[in-house]
N, C-alpha and C positions, 0 to 999 in steps of 0.2 A: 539475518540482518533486518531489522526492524524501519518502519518507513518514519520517517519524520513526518514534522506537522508540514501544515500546507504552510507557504510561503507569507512571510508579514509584510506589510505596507512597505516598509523601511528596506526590506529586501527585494520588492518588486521596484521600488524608485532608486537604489544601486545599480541592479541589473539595468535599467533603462540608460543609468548615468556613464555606467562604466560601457555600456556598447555605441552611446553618443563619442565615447572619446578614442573608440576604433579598438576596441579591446575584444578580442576573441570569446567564443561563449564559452571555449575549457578555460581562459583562462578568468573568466567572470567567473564558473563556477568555483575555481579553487580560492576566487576570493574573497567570498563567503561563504563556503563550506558544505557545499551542495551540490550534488552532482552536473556533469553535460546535461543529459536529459531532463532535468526540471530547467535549465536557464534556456534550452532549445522549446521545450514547450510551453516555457512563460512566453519567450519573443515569439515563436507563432501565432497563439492564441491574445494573448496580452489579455484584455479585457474580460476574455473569457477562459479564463485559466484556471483551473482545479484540480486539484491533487487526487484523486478517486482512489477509493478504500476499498479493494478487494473484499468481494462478500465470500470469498472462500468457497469449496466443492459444498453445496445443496443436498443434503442426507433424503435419500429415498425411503429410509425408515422413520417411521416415527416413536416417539418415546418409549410408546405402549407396544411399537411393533419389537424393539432393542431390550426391553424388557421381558416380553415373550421367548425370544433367541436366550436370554440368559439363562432363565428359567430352566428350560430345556436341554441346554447342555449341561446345566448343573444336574438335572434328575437325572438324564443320559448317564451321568457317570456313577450312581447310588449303586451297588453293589444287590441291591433290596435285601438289606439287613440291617 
């Protein structure tokens, strides 16, 4: 499941409109097509609100070290013939 983009202007001022008029945040979210949790931490934060982009697990190898490992297990299996 892929993340959407962060929130547009047009959908942070719905969100503000539709919980002025006593509207639930599951039911804000389903009416712009976005989850509980981004309508929960837009109205927490409001002003300071950001979508943050997982930097994903951080490789302890580096290029040359993944290239080394290849290398190696390719000779490993030469038969030497």
């Amino acid at each position: 499941m892929g993340q959407k983009e962060r929130l547009s202007e047009v959908e942070k001022g719905k969100i503000l409109a539709f919980k002025e008029t006593g509207l639930t945040n599951h039911a804000i979210a389903k009416k712009i097509d976005r989850s509980s949790s981004v309508v929960d931490n837009f109205l927490k934060k409001n002003d300071k609100y950001v979508l943050y982009k997982g930097s994903g697990t951080v490789s302890k190898l580096t290029a040359r070290s993944r290239w080394k490992i290849c290398r190696l297990t390719i000779g490993s299996s030469d038969d030497g013939g």
